[in-house]
Phi, psi and omega in degrees: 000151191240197184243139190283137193307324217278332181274316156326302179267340168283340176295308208261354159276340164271341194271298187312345192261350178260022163260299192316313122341313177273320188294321156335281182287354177279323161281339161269338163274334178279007180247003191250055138071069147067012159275093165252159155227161190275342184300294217295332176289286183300010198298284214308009188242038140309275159283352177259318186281306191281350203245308186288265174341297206281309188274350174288332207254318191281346163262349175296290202274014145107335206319218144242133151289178182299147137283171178326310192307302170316290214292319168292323165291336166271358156280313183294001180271302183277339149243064161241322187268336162299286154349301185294334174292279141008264163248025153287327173315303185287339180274319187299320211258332170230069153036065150237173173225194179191130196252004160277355173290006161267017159305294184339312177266338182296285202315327185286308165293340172271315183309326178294288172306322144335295171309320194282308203282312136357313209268304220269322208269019181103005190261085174234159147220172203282154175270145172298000000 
């Protein structure tokens, strides 16, 4: 089996976004004096586990990708949480909280479940 021009390059637009992420946080904990956090170490495995992975796995095996519709709710699913990692990270490293960062996680999980439900009700086509 081979991987689809169409799952390949959206895998590799999720790939770019969890190195970005990871390079995000390696530079910012290595400058905040020996302070980590686990949000801000794990941000990239977002986009990479919900994003990379998933259309990678979905041009191996042949799957049906998202329609637009779909496709949209779950990319705006997956950076509301990525974002929300990001900066939950950023608030724990210079010792704060903030009790509106569960915007972040709702939004992200509805737009995710959005996305599924979009995926599940039929808005797919076969990869190319």
């Amino acid at each position: 089996m081979t991987l689809s021009t169409s799952a390949i390059k959206t895998g590799l637009q999720y790939f770019t976004a969890a190195l970005f992420c990871a390079l995000f946080g390696a530079v910012y904990e290595l400058f905040s004096h020996s302070v980590f956090s686990y949000y801000m170490l794990y941000a990239f495995m977002i986009p990479l586990v919900g994003g990379a992975l998933l259309f990678f796995l979905m041009g191996y095996f042949q799957w049906k990708i998202p329609g637009k519709v779909s496709r949209s709710l779950w990319q705006f699913g997956i950076a509301a949480l990525t974002v929300g990692c990001l900066l939950q990270g950023v608030l724990e490293i210079y010792g704060t909280t903030n009790r509106l960062m569960i915007v972040y996680w709702v939004t992200g999980g509805a737009f995710l479940i959005g996305g599924a439900a979009a995926y599940f009700a039929g808005g797919r086509r076969r990869m190319e």
